[in-house]
N, C-alpha and C positions, 0 to 999 in steps of 0.2 A: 297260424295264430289268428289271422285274420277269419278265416274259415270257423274255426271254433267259437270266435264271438262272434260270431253271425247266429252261429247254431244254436248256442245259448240264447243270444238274443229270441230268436226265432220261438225257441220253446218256451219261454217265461211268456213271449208273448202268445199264441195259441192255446197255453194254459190261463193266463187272465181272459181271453173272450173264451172260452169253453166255461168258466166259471159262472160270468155274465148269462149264459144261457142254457145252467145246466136244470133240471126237473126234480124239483125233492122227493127225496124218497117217502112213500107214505106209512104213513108208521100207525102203530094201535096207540091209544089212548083212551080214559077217561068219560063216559057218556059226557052228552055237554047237557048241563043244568039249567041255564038260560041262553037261547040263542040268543040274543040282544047281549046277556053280558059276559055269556062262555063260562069258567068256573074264577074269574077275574074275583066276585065279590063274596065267595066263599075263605079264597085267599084272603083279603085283606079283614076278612071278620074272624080269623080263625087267631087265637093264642099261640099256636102251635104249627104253624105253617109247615114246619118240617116236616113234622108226621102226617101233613097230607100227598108231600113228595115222596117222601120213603113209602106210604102204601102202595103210590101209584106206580112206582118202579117196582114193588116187589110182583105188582100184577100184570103191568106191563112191559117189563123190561128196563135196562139202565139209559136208556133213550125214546123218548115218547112223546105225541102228540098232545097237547093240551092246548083246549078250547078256549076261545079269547073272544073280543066281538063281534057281531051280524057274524056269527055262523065262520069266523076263521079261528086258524089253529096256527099254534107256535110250538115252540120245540123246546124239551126239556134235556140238558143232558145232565146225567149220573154217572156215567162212564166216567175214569178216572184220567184214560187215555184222553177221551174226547173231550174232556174239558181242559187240559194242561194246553192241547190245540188252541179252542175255542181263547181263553187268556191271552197264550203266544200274538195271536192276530187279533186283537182285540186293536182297534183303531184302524189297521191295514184291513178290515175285514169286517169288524163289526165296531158299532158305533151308536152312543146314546141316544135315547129316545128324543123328538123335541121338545117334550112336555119336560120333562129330565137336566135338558139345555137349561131351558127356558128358566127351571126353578133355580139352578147353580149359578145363571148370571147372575138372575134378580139378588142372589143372596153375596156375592163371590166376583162379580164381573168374569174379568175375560181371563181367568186363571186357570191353572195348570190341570185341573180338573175337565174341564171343556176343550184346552186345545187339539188339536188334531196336528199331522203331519209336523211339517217344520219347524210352527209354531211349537208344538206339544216339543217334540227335541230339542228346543232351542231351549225354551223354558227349566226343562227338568234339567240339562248339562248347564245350566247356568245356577239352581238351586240346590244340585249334591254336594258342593262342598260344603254348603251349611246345614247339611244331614251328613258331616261326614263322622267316622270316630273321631280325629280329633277335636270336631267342633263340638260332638256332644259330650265329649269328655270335657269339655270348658264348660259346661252349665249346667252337670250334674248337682253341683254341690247348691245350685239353688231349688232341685228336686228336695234336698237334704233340710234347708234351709223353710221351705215350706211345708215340709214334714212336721219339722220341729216347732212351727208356729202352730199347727193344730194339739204336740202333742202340749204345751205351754196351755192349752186354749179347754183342752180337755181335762187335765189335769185341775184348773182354776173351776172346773164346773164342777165336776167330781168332789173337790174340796170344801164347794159352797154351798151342795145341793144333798140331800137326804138320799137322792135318788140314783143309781147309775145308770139312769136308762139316759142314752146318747142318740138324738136321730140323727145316725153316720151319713145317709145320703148327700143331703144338702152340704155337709162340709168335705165330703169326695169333691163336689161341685165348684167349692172355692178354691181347694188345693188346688187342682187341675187348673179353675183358670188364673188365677195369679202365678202359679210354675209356668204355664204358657207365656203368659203376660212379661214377664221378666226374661225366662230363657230364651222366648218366640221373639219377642221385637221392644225387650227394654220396660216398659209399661207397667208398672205394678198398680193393681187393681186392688190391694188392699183389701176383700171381701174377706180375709182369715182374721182381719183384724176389727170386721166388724163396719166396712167402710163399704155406703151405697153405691152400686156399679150400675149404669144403663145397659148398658154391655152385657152383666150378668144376668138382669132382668128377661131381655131379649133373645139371649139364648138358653134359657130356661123354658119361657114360651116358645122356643123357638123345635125344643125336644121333646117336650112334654104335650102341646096344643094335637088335641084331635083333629082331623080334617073336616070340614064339612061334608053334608054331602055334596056340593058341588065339586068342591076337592076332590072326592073321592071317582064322580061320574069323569070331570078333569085328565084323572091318571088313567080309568079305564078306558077310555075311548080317546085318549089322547094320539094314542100311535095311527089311527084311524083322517082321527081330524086334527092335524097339526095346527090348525089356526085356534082350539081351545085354547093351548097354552096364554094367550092373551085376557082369557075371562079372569075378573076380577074374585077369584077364589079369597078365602083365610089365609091358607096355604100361600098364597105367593105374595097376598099383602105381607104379610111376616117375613118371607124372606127379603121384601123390598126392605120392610123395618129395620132387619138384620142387617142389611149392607148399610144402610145408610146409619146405623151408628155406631157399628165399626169403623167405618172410612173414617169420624172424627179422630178418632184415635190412633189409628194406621197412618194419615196426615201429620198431623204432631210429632210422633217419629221422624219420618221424613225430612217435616222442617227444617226439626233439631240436626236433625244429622247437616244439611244444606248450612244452616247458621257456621255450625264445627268446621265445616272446610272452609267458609268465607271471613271464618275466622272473628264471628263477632260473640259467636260462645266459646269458651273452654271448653278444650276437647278432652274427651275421654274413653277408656277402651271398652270399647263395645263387642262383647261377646256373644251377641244375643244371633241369634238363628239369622232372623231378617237383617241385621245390623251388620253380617257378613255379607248377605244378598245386594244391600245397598253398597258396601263398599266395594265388591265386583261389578259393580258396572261400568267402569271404566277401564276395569282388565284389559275390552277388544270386542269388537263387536259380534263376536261368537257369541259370549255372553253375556251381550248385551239385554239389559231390560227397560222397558220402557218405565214412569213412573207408575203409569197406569196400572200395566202387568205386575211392580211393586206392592200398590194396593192391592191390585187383586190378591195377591198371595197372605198379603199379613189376614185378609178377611176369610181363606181358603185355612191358614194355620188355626185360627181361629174357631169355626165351623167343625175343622173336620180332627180335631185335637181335643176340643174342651171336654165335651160331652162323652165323646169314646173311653177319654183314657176315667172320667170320672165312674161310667158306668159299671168298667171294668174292676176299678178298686170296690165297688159298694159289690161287684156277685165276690167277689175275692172275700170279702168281711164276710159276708154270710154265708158262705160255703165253708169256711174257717170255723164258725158260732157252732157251724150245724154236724163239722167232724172235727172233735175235741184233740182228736190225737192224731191228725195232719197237722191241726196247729200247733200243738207241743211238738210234733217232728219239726215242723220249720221252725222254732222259736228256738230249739235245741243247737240247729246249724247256727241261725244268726246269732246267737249271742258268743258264739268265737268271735265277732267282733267288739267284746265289749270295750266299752269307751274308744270305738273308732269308728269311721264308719266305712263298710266298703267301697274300694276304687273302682271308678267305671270297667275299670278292665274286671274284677272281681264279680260286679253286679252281671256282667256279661258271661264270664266265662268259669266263675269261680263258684259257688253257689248253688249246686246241682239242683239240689231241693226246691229251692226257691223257684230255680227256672223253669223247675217241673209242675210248679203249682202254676207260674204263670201261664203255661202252655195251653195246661187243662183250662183254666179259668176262659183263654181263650179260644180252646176249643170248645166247649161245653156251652158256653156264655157270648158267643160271638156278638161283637155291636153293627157287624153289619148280617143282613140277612139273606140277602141275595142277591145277585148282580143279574141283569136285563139287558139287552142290548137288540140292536137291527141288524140283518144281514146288510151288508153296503153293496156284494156282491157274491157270486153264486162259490160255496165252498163242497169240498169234500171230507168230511171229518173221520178222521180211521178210530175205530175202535179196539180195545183191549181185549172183550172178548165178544161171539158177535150175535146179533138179538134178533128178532122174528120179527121182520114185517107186517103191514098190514093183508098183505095178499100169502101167508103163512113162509113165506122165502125166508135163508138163515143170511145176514147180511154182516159183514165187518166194518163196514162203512156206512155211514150217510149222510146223502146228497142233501145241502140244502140251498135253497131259490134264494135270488135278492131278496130282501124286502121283508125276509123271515123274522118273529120276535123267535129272536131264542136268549134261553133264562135257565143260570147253575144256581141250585139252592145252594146257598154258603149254610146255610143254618142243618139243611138235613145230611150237605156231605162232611159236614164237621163233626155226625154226631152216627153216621151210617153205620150199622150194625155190619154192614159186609165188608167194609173198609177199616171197622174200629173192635169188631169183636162183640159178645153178648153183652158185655158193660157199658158197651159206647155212650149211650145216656147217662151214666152215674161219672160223679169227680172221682179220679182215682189219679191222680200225680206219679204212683208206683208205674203206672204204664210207660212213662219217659224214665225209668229208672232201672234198663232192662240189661240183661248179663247177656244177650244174646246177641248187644252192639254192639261194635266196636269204636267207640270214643270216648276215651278217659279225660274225667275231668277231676282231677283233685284227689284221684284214687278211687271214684266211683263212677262207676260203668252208666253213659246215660247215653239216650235216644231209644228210638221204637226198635223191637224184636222184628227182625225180616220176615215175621209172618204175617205181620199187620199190609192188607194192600193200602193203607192210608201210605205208607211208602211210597206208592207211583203216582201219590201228588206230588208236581213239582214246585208248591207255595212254600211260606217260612214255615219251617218246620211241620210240612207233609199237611198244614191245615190252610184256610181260604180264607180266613180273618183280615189277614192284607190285600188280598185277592192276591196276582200272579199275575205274570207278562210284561211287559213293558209299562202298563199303569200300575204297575204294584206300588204300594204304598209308598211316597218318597218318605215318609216322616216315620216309620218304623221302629227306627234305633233310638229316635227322640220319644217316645210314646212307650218304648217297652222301658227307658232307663228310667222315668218319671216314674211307670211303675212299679218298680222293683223299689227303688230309692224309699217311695212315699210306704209302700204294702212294708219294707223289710224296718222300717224306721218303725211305724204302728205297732208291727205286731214284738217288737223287742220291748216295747212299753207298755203292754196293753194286753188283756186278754177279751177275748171276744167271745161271746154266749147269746145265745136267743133270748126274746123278753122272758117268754115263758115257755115250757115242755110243748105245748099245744099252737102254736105259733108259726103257720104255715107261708111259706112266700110264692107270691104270683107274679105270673109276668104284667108289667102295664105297658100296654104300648102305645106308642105315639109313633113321629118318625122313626125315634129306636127305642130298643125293649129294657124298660127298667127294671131292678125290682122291685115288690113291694111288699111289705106285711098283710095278707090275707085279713078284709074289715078295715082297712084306714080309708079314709075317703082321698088322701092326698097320697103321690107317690110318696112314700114317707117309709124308710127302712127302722124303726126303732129295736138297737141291740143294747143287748147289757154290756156294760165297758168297766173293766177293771183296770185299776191302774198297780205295774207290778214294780 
């Protein structure tokens, strides 16, 4: 016995310093367009980022070289193997940039997002029970609840106004954050009803603000010069702004809850996401959290909740407007529920269609675009099937150095032709709706056909929207109920159509990619709203 943990011991270790000092393999890529900035500021100028990853693997294979600053190069992977890897050891193995750090504290402190190791474990096994089913099945009904406020809100417009034109954006924006605000940590922010939010303000600029260019010189040579992170960019004043007027309101909670046990307020049952986080901390110091780490999470809920789940509802509305008879197919399913609304377990598991639009909406629409990372130390990444070197060699694996940028497009594997079929860019919901599965839901046949390789992703449902591994999204189940609740409540009351025939939508981007009507000068979604 002895003998054999030695042996183990011995090879785990020989394989970490072989790792430490193993030689990347060199790979083809991409001419470099600016040796000073590599193909860095074509990316962040492009609409379409994906489409420049999927060229660049159709010419260069599903693993490639791409040029970065003074003349170095990082690693792209498209592989579906190599990236399920790459996720897996994501922390153990690769690890955020400092400029990346640097903008998550300023915005977030020292939350779940940023930790590492023990930290990072301790954090996340101390916040899954308030991601669990039953915690989010306790505060769906205030998903339900701020549904119902906007359809009250829209209804009263409709009635008073000559006009149906409704700009749906901005009120995606308040659902989202007053459903956070309430289910996330108690706090209702009232912006459905019309009432001024700091909070909302900030994180509106906070998604929408272009970077400067200092911002932007910041990001690209950040990985280079880690002491930029310090330069007084937009960018990172904002997110200083950002944390510091959440913390007002993350504080306040806390208080309240301190008062409740000391017993000089009436107490009350607190359901709320964070309102479970606070009351395990005294479980044991496993799950233990400090208050600090407290805040940081209610500003992390916050952050990384409002804006995703809002962005998400507004390509949902307009993908709806823009296929007439997807939306009569869902609107057909949901209204089995008349005069009720469905139960988290239904929204979840019951609802084929629905889930199917959401999936698409997510695949197709993703709010995040691509995840980045540093080699921490030297790996070997296996491939699925195997690609040609730079010195013309057939390889199934490759080596990559410490220190390596390597970067999986979420945007271009969510939408990859090779992975998803010649539709992959078009909404098509019937794709999750395949006879070829095997999972019955309700009497119909859903998930992907075994031909699809989007299968040997191993993310939520075969896409990278959560990303994968061990930082996979803790808030998940809390973000997809929000949206089913808010998208199945809307579209039972409501029919949704474009302004007009001619009426094209673009992407805006900022930190994430809006959308917007083609001619407004403001992110500004304006759809025709019927009330049914």
């Amino acid at each position: 016995m002895v003998l054999v943990s030695a042996s183990v011991w011995l090879f785990l270790r020989v394989s970490r310093l072989t790792r430490r000092y193993l030689v990347g393999t060199r790979l083809r890529g991409p001419p470099r367009a600016n040796w000073f900035l590599g193909q860095g500021h074509m990316l962040l100028a492009s609409k379409d980022a994906g489409s420049l990853f999927e060229g660049w693997e159709k010419e260069y294979g599903s693993v490639y070289a791409l040029p970065t600053t003074f003349g170095m190069s990082g690693i792209v992977l498209c592989d579906p193997k190599a990236v399920s890897h790459f996720y897996q050891y994501e922390t153990a193995r690769y690890d955020k940039e400092e400029v990346a750090k640097s903008f998550f504290k300023a915005s977030t402190g020292d939350s779940l997002i940023i930790a590492v190791g023990d930290s990072h474990k301790r954090q996340r096994k101390a916040m899954t029970p308030a991601f669990s089913n039953a915690a989010i099945r306790n505060v769906t009904g205030t998903f339900y609840d701020s549904a119902y406020k906007v359809t009250d809100a829209w209804t009263s417009i409709l009635e008073e106004s000559d006009s149906s034109i409704i700009e749906v954006q901005g009120w995606m924006s308040r659902v989202s954050l007053d459903s956070i605000g309430i289910a996330g940590f108690s706090h209702d922010f009232g912006t459905i009803d019309g009432k001024h939010s700091d909070v909302a303000d900030v994180l509106d600029r906070f998604t929408s603000t272009k970077p400067s260019l200092a911002a932007i010189a910041v990001t690209i040579l950040g990985p280079i010069f880690p002491a930029l992170k310090h330069v007084p960019t937009n960018m990172l004043q904002l997110f200083k702004n950002l944390n510091s007027t959440v913390e007002a309101a993350a504080k306040e909670l806390i208080e309240r809850v301190r008062q409740e046990k000391m017993g000089l307020m009436p107490g009350r049952e607190d359901k709320s996401v964070i309102g479970l986080l606070i009351k395990s901390r005294a479980e044991g110091a496993e799950l233990y959290m400090s208050e600090d780490e407290v805040l940081s999470q209610i500003k992390l809920l916050l952050v990384a909740g409002y804006e995703t789940t809002s962005i998400s509802l507004s390509w949902a509305l307009v993908e709806l407007a823009q296929n007439q008879s997807i939306q009569d197919k869902l609107r057909g399913e949901l209204l089995h529920f008349s005069g009720n609304d469905p139960t988290y377990e239904q929204l979840t598991n019951g609802l084929p269609y629905l889930d199917a639009v959401v999936c698409e909406i997510l695949r197709v629409h993703s709010p995040a675009q691509e995840t980045t990372r540093i080699a921490t130390e030297g790996d070997i990444i296996p491939l699925s099937e195997p690609i040609t070197d730079a010195y013309g060699t057939l390889m199934d694996h490759v080596v990559i150095e410490k220190g390596t940028q390597v970067t999986v497009s979420i945007e271009h594997m969510n939408r990859s032709e090779k992975l998803w079929g010649p539709d992959a860019k078009r909404f098509v919901p019937e794709r999750w709706l395949n006879a070829n599965s095997n999972s019955d839901v309700g009497g119909v046949i859903v998930g992907l056909d075994p031909a699809y390789r989007a299968r040997e992703i191993q993310g939520y449902k075969h896409i990278l929207s959560f990303a994968d591994g061990p930082r996979m999204c803790l808030g998940r189940a809390f973000a997809l109920a929000e949206f089913k609740a808010v998208l199945c409540t809307l579209v039972r009351n409501f029919k949704f159509e474009m302004r007009d025939e001619k009426a094209e939508v673009e992407i805006a981007r900022g930190i994430l990619a809006r959308p917007r009507i083609v001619g407004e000068e403001k992110v500004d979604l304006p759809l025709r709203v019927t009330r049914l």
